[in-house]
C-alpha positions in Angstrom: -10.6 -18.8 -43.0 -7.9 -20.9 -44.2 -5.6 -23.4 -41.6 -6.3 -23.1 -37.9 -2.5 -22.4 -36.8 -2.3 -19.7 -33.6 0.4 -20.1 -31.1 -1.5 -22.2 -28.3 -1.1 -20.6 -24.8 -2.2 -21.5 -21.5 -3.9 -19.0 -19.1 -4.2 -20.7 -15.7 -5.2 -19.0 -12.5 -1.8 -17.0 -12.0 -2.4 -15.8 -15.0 -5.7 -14.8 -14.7 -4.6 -12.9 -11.2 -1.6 -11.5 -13.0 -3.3 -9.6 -15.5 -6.3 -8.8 -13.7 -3.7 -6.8 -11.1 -1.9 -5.4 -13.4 -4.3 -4.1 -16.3 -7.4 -3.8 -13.9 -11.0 -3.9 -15.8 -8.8 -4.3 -19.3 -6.6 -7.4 -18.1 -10.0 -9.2 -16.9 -11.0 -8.6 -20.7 -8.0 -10.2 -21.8 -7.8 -13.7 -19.7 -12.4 -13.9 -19.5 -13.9 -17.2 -19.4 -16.5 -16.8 -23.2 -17.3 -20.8 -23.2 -20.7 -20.0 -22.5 -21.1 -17.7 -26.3 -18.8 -20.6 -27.8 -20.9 -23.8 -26.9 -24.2 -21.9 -28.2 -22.4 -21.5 -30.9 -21.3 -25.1 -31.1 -25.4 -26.3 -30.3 -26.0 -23.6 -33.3 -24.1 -24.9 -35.9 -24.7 -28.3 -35.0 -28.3 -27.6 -35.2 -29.8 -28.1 -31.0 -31.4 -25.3 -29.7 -30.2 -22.9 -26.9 -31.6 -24.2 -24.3 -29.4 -27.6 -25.0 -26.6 -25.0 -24.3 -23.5 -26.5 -22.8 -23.7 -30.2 -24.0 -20.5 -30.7 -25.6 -17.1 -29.5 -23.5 -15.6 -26.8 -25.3 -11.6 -26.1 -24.8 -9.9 -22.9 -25.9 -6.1 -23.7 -27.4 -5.3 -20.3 -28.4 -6.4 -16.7 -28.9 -5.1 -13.7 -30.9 -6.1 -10.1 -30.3 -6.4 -8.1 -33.4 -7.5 -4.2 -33.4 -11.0 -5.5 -34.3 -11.2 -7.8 -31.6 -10.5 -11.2 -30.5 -10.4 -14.6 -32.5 -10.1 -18.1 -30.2 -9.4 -21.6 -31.5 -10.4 -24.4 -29.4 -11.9 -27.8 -29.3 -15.4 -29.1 -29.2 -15.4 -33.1 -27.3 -18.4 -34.1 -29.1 -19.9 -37.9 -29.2 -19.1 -38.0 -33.3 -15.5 -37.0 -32.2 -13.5 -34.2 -31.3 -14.3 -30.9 -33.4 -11.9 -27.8 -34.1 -13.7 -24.7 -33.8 -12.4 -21.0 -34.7 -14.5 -18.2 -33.4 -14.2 -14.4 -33.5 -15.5 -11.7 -31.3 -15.5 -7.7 -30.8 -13.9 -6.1 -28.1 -17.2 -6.3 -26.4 -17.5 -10.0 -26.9 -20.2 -10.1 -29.1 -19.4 -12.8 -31.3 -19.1 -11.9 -35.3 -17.6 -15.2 -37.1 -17.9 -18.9 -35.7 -16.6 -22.0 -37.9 -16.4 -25.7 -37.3 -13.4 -27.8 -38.9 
């Protein structure tokens, strides 16, 4: 997938109210919280099962929205040391590419 280099942007709560308001059902698809599919992914590649779910925080740094859907860049604060991550999803959040750096 080549160097992880999105512009990093920072959705906080106004944000989140913002965009919700003014794009209804659509904005809340845009600014949703999708740590949960992320740090399965994270205990997937890392080789835990589900149910360890959740172990290591994971911290989104950036998203783009392309017409097939949605990739995120984040971090993953494991014990080894801090992790990039790049995953993609569809428009329905189903995830369809996940990578650790």
């Amino acid at each position: 997938m080549g160097a992880m280099s999105f512009p990093k942007l920072a959705v906080d709560s106004t944000a989140v109210d913002y965009w919700t308001a003014y794009f209804g059902p659509y904005g809340k698809i845009w600014v949703r919280d999708i740590s949960r599919k992320v740090k399965a992914c994270v205990d997937q590649s890392l080789g835990r099962k589900s149910a360890s779910s959740g172990l290591y925080p994971v911290k989104a740094l950036g998203k783009c929205i392309q017409p097939d859907g949605v990739v995120l860049e984040g971090v993953v604060r494991a014990p080894s040391g801090d992790m990039l991550f790049r995953a993609s999803f569809d428009h329905g959040g189903t995830v369809t590419a996940f990578e650790i750096a």
